[in-house]
N, C-alpha and C positions, 0 to 999 in steps of 0.2 A: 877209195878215199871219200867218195859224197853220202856212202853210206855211216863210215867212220865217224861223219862229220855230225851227219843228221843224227846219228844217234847220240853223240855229245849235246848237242841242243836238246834233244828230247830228256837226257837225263839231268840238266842243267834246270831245265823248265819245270820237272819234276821234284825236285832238290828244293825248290824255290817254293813249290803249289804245298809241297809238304811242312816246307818253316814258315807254312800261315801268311805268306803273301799275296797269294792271288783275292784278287775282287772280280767283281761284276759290274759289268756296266750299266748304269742307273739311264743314262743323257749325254749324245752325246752330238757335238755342233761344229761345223765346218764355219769358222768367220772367213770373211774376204780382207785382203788387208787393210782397205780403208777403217776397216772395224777399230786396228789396234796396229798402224804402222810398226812399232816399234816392236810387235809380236813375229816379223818379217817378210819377205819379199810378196812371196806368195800367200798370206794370211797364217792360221793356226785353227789347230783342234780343240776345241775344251771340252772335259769330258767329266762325268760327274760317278763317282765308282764307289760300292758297297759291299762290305765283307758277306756278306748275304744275297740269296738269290733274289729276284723280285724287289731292288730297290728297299730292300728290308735293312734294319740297320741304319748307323750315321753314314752320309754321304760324305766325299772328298771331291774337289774341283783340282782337278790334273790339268794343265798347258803341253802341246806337244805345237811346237815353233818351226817353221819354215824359217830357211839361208836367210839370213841375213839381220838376223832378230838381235835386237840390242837389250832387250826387256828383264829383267834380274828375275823372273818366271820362268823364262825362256833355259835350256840346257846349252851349256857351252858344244858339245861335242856333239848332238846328234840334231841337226839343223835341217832339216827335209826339202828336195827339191818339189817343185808343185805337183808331178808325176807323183812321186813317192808320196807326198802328204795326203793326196786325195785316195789312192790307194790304202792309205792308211786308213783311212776316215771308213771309206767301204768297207776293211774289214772289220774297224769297230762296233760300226752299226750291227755287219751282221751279229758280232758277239752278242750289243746288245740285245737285235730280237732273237738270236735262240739262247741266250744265257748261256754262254758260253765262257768258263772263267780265264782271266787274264791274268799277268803279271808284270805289273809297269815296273820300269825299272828307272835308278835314279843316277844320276852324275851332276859334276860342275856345275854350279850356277853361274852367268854373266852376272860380274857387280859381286859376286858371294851375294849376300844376304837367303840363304836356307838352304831347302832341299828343290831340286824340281826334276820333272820329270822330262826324261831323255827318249825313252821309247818305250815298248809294249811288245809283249810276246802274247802269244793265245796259247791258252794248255791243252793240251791233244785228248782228245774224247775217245772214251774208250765206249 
């Protein structure tokens, strides 16, 4: 079954890196909540991502929100606990320094108003 599974995530991830959605991670910042209360409990990530290796290309500023985010940036459904967020953060980085490509994924805005971003997959290196 964990194999079943994981290989559905890898072909998902795959699926996705192929219909031109993955970027690269340009920057990327752990704030504290006093930064942006309303980003939630435990602070947020912002992260800055490029269809191109090396920061090449237009950049995009992505929010990934820790529980309790009331923010219309913020994603309704994948709200991180502080464990999970900072975990998150470390893997980013690392994408950042080995360029390693991603693929953020989008859901529900708090408030509607756009798209935001819910979470992040890394694409498996072959």
């Amino acid at each position: 079954m964990k194999n079943a599974l994981t290989s559905c995530l890898l072909l998902a991830i795959l699926i996705a890196g192929r219909a031109g959605a993955t970027e690269y991670v340009c920057e990327v910042t752990l704030a504290p909540p006093a930064a942006a209360p309303t980003m939630g409990s435990y602070g947020y990530i912002s992260m800055y991502t490029t269809p191109s290796p090396a920061c090449t290309g237009g950049s995009t500023e992505k929010f990934i929100c820790s529980k309790g985010a009331t923010n219309h940036l913020c994603g309704v459904n994948a709200q991180y606990s502080e464990a999970a967020l900072i975990s998150l953060y470390e893997t980013l980085r690392s994408a950042e320094v080995e360029q390693h490509v991603i693929v953020p994924y989008w859901n529900a805005c708090i408030n509607a108003g756009g798209s935001c971003v819910g979470g992040v997959m890394l694409y498996p290196a072959f």
